[in-house]
TILO-590804 format. One record per residue (C-alpha): residue in three letters; y negated, x, z negated. Coordinates in steps of 0.2 Angstrom, whole numbers, always signed. Layout:
BEGIN
r | Y | X | Z
ALA | Y | X | Z;
...
This chain:
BEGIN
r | Y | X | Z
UNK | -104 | -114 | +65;
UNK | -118 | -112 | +77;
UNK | -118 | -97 | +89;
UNK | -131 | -88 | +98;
UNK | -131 | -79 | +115;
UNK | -145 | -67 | +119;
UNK | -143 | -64 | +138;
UNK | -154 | -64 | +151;
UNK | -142 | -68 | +166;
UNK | -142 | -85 | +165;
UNK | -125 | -86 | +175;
UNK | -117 | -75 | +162;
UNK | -124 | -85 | +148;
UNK | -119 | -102 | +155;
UNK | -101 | -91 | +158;
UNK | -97 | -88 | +140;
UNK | -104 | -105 | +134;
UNK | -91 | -112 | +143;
UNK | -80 | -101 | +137;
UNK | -82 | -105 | +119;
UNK | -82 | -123 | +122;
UNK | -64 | -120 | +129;
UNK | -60 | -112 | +112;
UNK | -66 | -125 | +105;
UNK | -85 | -118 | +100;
UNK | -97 | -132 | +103;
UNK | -114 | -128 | +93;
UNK | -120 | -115 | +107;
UNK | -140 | -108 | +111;
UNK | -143 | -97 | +124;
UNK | -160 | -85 | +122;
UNK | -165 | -75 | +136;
UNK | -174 | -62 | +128;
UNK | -177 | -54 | +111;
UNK | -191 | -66 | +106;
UNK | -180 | -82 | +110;
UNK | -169 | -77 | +102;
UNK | -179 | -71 | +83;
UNK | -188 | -90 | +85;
UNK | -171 | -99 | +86;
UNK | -166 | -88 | +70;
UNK | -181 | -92 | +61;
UNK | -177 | -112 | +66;
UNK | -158 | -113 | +65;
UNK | -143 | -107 | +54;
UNK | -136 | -94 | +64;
UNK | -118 | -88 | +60;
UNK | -111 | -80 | +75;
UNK | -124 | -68 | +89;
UNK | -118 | -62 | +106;
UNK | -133 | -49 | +112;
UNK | -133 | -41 | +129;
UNK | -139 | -22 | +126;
UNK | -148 | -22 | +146;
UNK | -164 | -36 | +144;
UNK | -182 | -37 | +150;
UNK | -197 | -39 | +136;
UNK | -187 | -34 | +120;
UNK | -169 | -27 | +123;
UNK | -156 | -29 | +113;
UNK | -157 | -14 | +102;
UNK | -175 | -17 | +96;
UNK | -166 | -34 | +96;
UNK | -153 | -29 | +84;
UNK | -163 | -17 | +74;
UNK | -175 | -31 | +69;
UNK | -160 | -44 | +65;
UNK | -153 | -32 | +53;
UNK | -170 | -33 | +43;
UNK | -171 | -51 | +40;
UNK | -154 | -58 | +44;
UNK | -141 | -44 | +37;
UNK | -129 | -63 | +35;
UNK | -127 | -61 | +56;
UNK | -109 | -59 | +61;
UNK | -114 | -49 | +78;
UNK | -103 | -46 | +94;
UNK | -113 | -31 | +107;
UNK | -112 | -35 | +125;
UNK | -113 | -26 | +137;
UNK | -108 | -14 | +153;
UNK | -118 | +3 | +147;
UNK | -113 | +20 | +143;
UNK | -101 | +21 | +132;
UNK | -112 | +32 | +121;
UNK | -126 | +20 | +121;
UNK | -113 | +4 | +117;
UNK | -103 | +16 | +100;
UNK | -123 | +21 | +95;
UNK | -129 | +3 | +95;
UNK | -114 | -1 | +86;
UNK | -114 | +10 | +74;
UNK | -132 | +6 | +70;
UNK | -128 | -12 | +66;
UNK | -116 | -7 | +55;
UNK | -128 | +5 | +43;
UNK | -139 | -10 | +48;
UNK | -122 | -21 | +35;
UNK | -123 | -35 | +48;
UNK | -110 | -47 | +40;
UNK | -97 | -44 | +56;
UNK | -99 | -31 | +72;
UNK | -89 | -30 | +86;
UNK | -89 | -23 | +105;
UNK | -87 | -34 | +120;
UNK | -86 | -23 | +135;
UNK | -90 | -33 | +150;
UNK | -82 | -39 | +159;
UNK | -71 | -47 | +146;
UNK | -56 | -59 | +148;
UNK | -55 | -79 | +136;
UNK | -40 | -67 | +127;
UNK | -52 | -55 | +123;
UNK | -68 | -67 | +116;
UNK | -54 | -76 | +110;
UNK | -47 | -59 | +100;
UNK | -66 | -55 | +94;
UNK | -69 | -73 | +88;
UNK | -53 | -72 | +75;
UNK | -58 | -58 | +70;
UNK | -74 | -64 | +64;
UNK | -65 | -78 | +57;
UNK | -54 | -69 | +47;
UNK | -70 | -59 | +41;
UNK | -79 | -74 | +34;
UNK | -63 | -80 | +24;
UNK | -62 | -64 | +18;
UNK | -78 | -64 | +10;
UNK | -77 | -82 | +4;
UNK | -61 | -80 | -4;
UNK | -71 | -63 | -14;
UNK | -90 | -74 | -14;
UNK | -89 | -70 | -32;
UNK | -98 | -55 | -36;
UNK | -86 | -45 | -49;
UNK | -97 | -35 | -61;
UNK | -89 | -26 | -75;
UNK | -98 | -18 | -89;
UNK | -96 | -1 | -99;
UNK | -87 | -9 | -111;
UNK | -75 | -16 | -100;
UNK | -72 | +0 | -93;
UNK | -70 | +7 | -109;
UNK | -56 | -6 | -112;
UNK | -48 | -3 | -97;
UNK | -44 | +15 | -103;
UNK | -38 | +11 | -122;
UNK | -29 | -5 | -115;
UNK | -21 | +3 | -101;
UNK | -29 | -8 | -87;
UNK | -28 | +7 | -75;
UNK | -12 | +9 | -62;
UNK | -9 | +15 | -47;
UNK | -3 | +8 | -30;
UNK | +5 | +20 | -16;
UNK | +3 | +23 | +3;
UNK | +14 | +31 | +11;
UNK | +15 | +43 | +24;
UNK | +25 | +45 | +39;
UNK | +31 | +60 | +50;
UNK | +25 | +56 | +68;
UNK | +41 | +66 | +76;
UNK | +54 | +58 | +63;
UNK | +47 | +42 | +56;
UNK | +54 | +48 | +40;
UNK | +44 | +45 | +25;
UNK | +37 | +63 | +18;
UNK | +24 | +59 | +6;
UNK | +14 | +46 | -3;
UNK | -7 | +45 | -10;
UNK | -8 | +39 | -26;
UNK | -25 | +25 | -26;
UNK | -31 | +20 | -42;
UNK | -31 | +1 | -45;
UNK | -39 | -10 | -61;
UNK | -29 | -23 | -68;
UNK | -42 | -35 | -74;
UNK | -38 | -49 | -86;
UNK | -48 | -61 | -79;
UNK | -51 | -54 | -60;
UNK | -36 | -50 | -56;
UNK | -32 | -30 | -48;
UNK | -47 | -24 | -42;
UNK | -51 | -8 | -29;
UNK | -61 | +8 | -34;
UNK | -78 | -1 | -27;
UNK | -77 | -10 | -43;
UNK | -76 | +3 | -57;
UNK | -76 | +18 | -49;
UNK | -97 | +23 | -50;
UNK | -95 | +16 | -68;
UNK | -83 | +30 | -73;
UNK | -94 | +43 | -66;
UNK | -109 | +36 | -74;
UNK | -99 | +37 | -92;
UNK | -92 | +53 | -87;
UNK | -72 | +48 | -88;
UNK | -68 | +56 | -73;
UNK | -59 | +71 | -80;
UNK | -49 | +56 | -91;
UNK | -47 | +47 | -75;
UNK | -38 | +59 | -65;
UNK | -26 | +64 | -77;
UNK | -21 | +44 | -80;
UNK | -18 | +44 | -61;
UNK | -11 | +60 | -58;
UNK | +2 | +58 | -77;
UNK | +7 | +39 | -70;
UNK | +10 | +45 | -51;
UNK | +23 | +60 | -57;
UNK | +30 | +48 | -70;
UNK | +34 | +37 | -54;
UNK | +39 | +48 | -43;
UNK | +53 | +56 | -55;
UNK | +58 | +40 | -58;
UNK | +61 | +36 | -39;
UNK | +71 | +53 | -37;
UNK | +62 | +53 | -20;
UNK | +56 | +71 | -11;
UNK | +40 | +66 | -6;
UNK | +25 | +75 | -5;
UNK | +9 | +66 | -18;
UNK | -8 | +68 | -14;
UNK | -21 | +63 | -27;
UNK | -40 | +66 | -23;
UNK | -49 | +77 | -36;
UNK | -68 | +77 | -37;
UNK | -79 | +90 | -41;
UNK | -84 | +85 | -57;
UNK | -64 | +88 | -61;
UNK | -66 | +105 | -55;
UNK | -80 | +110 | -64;
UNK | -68 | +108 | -80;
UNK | -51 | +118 | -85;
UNK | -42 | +107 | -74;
UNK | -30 | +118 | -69;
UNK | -16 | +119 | -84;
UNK | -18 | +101 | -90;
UNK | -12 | +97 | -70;
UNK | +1 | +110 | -72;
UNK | +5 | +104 | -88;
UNK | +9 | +86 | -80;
UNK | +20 | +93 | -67;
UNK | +31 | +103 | -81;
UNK | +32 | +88 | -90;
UNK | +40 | +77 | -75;
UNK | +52 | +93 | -68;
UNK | +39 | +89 | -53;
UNK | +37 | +104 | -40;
UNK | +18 | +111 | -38;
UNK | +21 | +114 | -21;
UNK | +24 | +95 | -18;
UNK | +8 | +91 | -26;
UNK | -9 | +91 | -16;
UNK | -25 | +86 | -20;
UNK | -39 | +79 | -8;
UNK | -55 | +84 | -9;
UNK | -70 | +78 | +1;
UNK | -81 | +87 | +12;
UNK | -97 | +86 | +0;
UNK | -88 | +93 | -13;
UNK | -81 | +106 | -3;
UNK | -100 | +110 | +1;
UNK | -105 | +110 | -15;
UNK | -93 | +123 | -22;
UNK | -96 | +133 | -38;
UNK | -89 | +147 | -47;
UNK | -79 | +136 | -60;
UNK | -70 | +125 | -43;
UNK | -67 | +140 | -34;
UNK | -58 | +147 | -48;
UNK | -51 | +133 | -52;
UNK | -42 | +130 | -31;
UNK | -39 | +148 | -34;
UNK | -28 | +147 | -49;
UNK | -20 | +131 | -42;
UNK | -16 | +137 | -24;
UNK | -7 | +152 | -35;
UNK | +4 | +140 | -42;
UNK | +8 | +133 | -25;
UNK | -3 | +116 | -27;
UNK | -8 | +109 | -11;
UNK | -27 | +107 | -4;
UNK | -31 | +94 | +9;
UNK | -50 | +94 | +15;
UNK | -51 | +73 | +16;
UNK | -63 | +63 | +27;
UNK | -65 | +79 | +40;
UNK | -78 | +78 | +51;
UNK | -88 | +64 | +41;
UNK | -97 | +79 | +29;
UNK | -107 | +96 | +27;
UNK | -93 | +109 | +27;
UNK | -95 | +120 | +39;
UNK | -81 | +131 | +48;
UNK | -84 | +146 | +41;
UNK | -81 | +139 | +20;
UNK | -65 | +130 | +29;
UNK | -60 | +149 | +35;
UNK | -63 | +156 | +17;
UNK | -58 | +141 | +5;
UNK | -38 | +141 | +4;
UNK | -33 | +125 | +11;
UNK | -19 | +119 | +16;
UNK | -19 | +102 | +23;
UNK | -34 | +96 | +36;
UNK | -37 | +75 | +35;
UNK | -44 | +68 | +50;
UNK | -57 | +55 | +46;
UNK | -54 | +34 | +53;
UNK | -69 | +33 | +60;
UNK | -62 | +44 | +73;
UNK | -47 | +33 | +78;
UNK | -55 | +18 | +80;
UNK | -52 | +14 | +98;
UNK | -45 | +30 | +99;
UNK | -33 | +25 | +114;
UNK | -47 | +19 | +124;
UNK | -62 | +29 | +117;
UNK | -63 | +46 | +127;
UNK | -76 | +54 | +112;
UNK | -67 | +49 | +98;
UNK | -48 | +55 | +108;
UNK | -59 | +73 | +111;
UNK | -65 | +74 | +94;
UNK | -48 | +69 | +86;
UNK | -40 | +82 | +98;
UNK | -52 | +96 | +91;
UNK | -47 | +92 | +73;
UNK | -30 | +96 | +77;
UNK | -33 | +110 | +86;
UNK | -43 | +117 | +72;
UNK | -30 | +113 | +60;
UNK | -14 | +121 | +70;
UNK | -26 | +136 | +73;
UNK | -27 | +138 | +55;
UNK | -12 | +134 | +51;
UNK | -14 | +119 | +41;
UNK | -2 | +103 | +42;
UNK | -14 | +89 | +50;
UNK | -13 | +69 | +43;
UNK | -22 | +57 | +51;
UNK | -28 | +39 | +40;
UNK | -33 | +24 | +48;
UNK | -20 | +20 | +58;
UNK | -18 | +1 | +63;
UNK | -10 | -2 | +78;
UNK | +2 | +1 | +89;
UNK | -7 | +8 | +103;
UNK | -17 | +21 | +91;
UNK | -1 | +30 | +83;
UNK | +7 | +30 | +99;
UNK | -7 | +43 | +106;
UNK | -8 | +51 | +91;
UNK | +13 | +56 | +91;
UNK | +11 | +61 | +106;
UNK | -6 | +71 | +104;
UNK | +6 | +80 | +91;
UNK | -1 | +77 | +75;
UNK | +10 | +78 | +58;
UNK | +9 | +64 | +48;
UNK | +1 | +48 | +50;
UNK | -7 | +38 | +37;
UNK | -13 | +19 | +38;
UNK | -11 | +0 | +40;
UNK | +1 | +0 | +56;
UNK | +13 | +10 | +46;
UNK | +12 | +4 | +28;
UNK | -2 | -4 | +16;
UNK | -5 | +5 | +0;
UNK | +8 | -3 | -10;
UNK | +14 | -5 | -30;
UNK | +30 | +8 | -38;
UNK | +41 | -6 | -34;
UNK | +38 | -11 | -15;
UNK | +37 | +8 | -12;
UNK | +54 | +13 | -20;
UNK | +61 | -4 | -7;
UNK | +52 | +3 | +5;
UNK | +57 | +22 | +4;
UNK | +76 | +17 | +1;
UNK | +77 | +8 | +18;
UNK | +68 | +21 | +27;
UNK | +79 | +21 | +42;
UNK | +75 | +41 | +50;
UNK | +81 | +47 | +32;
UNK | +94 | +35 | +31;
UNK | +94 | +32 | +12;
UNK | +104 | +18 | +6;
UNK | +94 | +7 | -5;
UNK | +90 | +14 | -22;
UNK | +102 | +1 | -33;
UNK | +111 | +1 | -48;
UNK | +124 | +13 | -39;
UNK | +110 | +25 | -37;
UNK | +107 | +29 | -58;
UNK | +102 | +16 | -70;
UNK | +83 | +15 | -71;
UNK | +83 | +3 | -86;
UNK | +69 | -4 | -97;
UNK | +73 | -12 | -112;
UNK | +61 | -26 | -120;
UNK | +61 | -26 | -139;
UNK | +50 | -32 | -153;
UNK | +63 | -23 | -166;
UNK | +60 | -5 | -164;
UNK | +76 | -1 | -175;
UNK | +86 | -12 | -164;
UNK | +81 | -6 | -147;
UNK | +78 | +12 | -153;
UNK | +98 | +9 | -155;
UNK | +100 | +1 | -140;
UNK | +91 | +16 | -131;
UNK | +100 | +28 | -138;
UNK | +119 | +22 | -134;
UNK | +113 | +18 | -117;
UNK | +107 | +36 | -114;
UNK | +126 | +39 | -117;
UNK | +130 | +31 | -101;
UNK | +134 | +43 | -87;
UNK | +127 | +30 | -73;
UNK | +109 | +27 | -85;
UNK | +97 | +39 | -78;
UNK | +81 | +33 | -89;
UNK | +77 | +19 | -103;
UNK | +61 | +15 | -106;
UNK | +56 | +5 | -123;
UNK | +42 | -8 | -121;
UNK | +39 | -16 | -135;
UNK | +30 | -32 | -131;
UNK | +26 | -41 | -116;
UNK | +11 | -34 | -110;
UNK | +20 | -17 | -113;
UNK | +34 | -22 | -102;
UNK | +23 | -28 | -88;
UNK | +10 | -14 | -87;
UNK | +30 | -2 | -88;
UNK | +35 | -15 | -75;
UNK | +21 | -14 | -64;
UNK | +20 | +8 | -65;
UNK | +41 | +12 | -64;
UNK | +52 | +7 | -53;
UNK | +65 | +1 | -62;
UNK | +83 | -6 | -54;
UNK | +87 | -15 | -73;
UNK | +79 | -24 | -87;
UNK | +86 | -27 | -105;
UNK | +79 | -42 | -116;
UNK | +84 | -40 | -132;
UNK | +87 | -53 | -143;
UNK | +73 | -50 | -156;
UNK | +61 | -56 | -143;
UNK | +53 | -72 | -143;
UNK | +58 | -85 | -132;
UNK | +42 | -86 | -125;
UNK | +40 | -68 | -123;
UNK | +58 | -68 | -114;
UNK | +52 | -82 | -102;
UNK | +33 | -77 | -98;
UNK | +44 | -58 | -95;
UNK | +57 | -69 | -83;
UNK | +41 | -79 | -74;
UNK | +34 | -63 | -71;
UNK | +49 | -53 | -67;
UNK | +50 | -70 | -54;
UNK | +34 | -66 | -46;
UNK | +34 | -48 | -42;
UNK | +52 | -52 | -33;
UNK | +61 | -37 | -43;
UNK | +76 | -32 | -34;
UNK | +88 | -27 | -49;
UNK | +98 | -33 | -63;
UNK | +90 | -46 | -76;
UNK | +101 | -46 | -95;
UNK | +95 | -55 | -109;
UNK | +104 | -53 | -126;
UNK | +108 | -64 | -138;
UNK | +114 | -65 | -155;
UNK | +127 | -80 | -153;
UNK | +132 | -93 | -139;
UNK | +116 | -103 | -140;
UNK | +109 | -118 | -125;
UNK | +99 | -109 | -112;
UNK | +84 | -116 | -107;
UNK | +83 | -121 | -87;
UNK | +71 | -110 | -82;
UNK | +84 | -95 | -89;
UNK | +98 | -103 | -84;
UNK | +102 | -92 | -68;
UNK | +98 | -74 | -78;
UNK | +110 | -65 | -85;
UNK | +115 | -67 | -103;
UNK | +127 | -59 | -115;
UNK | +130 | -63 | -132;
UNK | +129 | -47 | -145;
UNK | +144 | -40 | -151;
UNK | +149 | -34 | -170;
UNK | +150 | -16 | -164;
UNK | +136 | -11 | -152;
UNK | +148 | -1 | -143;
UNK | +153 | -16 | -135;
UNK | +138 | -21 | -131;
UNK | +133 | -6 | -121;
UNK | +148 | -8 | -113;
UNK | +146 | -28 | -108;
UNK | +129 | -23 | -100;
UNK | +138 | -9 | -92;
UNK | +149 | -22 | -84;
UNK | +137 | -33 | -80;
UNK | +127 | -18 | -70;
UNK | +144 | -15 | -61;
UNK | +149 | -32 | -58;
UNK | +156 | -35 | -41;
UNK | +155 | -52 | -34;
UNK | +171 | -60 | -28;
UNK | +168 | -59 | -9;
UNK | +176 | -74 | +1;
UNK | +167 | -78 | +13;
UNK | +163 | -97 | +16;
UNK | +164 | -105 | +32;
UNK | +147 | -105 | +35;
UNK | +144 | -86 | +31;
UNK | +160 | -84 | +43;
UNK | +147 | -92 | +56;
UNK | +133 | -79 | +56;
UNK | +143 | -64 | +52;
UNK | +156 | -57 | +64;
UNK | +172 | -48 | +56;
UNK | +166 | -29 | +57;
UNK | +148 | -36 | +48;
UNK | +157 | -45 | +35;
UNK | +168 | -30 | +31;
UNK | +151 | -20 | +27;
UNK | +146 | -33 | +18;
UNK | +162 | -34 | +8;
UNK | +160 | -14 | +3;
UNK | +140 | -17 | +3;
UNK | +143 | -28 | -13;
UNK | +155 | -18 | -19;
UNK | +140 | -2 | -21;
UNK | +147 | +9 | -9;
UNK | +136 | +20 | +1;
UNK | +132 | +22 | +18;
UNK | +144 | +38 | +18;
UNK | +157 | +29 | +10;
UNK | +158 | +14 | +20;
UNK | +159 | +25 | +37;
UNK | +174 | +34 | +30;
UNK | +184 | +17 | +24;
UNK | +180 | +10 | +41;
UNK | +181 | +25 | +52;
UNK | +163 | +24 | +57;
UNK | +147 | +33 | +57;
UNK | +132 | +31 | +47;
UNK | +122 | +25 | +60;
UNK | +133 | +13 | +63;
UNK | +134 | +9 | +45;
UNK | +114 | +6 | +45;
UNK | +113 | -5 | +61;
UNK | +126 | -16 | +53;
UNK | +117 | -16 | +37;
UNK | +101 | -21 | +47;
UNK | +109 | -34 | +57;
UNK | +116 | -42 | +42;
UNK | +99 | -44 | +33;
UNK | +91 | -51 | +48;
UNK | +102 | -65 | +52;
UNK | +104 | -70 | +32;
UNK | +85 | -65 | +28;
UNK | +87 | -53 | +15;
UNK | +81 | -35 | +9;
UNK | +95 | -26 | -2;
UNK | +112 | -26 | -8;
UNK | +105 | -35 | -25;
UNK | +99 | -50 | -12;
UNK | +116 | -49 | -3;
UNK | +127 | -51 | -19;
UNK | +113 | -66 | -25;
UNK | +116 | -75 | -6;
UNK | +133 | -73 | -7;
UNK | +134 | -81 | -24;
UNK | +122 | -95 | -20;
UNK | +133 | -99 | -2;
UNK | +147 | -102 | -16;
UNK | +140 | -113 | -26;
UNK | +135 | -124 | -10;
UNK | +149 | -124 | -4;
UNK | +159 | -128 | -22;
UNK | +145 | -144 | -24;
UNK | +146 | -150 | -6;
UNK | +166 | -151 | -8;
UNK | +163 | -161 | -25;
């Protein structure tokens, strides 16, 4: 990687060629001005540009500005003891300017900090060499994606600054590509728009995000953006529709919209937010302070929810413009009395500031990545402020059963249903049903019926494998038949004459309990009070129920619980009953 330094203080140059040399950065030219430093471009491969802002001849703005014409490739690191106005304008040129990488070095500067700046950039470039492949999809393709069911949805959540408890999710559209793997919005979203599927799209988001979020049984608040094109169509009863369809609350449902399309308001949207404030539908105003909307539509239109954009919390704990500009959002949005979220949240420092600064809810990186139904539902279940147990087999059967005969799993479904612990059974049909079903709804068991194909049943167990699901695994069979190694360790059970007692062998397999005697190596790591919680962990007793049977609270309960899956590395109660089980067999093999 060869690196320039635009600087005109030779004893500052020479400084931070030395210090790159001691991170290990040998292939170094210093420029002392602006015309150096465009020659030694024109002459060398340059990767990596540290410019001083402050320089005689050509500063380094003019500098920059010329760069991000002919070498947009540049990864570029500002230098520089200026204004802090003049320091966030020059960056904030380089980046309309799609320099490869930009960051700030505020002199002076420490070797942690260049050091900090040059891993970043790092990561940067293998970020894009891991994506050098430029992913372009057709209308066809996005056609297929529609009639195949290609389109799903990952969640992030949101968290109450005051509590920490999880209150609410946002539903982001995701691609599942054959070939490319799951692809972001970037990809396929101006596609949609072009081929006018919008209106399509945001009721395939919308139906799978209520589907979801029944299934979880969570009380969480679901945002969903809505564009204008949406509100210029009758879009108002097919969402209410939805919600009646999946028992789901109106007032829990809130839809984002951005401020160009609040801008651009019409008759039709304006009837349409009117009709669904009625109903108690949420209305955030997303990316505030990024758009045209002035105060007075934010006076007249009926939100309820204000969104404060990220690019005012970047270096929001040290940033005294973007700490008064994130302060005036919320004032704004208490004196209107809307609830205020703020996205973009990635460290430590940032959402520290902002609890204290007394937003509502925070949104972001630092608290959780946008995430698929079945991390979320983990993640919601150990949320420690609302201590929740973990959504298990204890918490309602979530099943879905996999079957190629629909007589027989039609059958199947319907004696399950009978069950008072089986919530839901879903039927999919094949095994591309039953991963799409896998990868929307967060199931805690899976029924492989016996009509499926053993390569079905194993591609559906390799797959199961991969997305570390949490529940139970059952696979039926006809008749007491060899099992292949790579099934060897799922759960089988052979049909019975009467399917009665068949429903009633996979019932007992859901409330199996595992013989707990702890082996002398598990006796090690667990002191007597964590191995009793354990013992009635196991057993699928709650948090409630195990403080009553030990004479405890539910705090208690929890830090137990959490001290027991740090020190054996596991996640859930499933994991605990699947260690303890594995600790037995090592101990039966190593006394053989």
């Amino acid at each position: 990687m060869n690196i320039l330094i635009v600087e005109d203080d030779r004893i500052q140059a020479t400084s931070l060629k030395l210090k790159l040399r001691q991170l290990g950065l040998n292939n170094v030219d210093i420029a002392a001005n602006g015309h150096q430093a465009l020659a030694l471009c024109l002459r060398k491969e340059i990767s990596l540009v540290f410019c001083d802002i402050h320089m005689p001849e050509m500063d380094g703005v003019t500098l920059l500005s010329m760069l991000g014409d002919k070498h947009p490739s540049l990864g570029i690191i500002i230098l520089s003891a200026v204004d802090d106005a003049v320091l966030d304008l020059t960056y904030n040129m380089c980046c309309l300017a799609s320099f490869n990488f930009v960051d700030v070095l505020r002199k002076p500067y420490s070797i942690e900090q260049l050091e900090t700046v040059i891993h970043a950039f790092h990561v940067k470039c293998e970020q894009q060499a891991a994506s050098i492949t430029p992913i372009s999809l057709g209308y066809k393709e996005i056609e297929t994606a529609f009639s195949e069911d290609w389109l799903f949805n990952y969640y992030q959540p949101q968290f109450d600054f005051k509590t920490g408890a999880m209150v609410g999710v946002e539903a982001l559209v995701r691609l599942d590509h054959p070939v490319h793997g799951v692809l972001s919005p970037a990809h396929f979203l101006p596609l949609i728009e072009e081929l006018n599927l919008m209106d399509k799209l945001f009721l395939i988001v919308l139906d799978k995000a209520l589907s979801a979020l029944g299934s979880l049984s969570a009380d969480l608040q679901l945002s969903i953006n809505i564009s204008q094109s949406n509100l210029q169509q009758l879009i108002c009863d097919p969402i209410l529709t939805l919600c009646h369809k999946y028992a789901f609350p109106t007032d829990k449902l809130t839809l984002e919209l951005t401020e160009d399309h609040v801008y651009n308001g019409t008759t039709a949207s304006l009837a349409n937010l009117a009709r669904l404030r009625m109903h108690g539908v949420g209305l955030s105003i997303d990316d505030f302070g990024t758009g045209y909307a002035s105060l007075s539509q934010l006076s007249k239109l009926p939100f309820t929810e204000l969104k404060v954009d990220q690019s005012f919390v970047r270096d929001l704990s040290t940033n005294y413009k973007n700490q008064q500009l994130t302060n005036m959002c919320l004032l704004l949005a208490q004196s209107l009395g809307l609830h205020c979220v703020v996205e973009g949240v990635e460290d430590e420092d940032t959402w520290q500031y902002l609890r204290h600064l007394g937003v509502d809810t925070c949104q972001g990186y630092y608290s959780a990545m946008p995430m698929p139904i079945g991390d979320l539902a983990e993640l919601y279940s150990k949320n420690i402020s609302k201590q929740l147990s973990h959504q298990s087999i204890e918490d309602g059967v979530y099943c879905l059963l996999v079957g190629e005969n629909s007589t027989s799993a039609n059958a199947l479904r319907k004696m399950l249903m009978r069950e008072k612990r089986v919530t839901q059974v879903v039927v999919a049909s094949d095994l591309a049903c039953a991963v799409k079903r896998l990868r929307d709804l967060p199931f805690n068991l899976v029924v492989v019926d016996s009509y499926c194909s053993k390569d079905a049943s194993l591609q559906l167990h390799q797959h199961i494998e991969s997305m570390n699901f949490k529940g139970r695994l059952i696979f039926l069979n006809e008749y007491h038949e060899a099992i292949s190694a790579e099934l060897a360790h799922a759960r089988h059970i052979v049909k019975s004459a009467a399917l009665t007692d068949t429903i009633q062998s996979i019932m007992g397999e859901v409330g199996r309990t595992v013989n707990f005697q702890p082996s002398f190596r598990l006796n090690e790591r667990l002191s007597s009070r964590e191995l009793s919680v354990a013992n009635l962990l196991i057993q699928g007793l709650t948090n409630k129920q195990i403080a009553n049977q030990l004479d405890i609270n539910q705090k208690t309960v929890s830090t137990y619980k959490a001290r027991i899956q740090s020190k054996l590395g596991i996640r859930s109660a499933m994991e605990l009953i699947r260690y303890i089980e594995l600790d037995h067999l090592s101990a039966s093999l190593s006394i053989a």
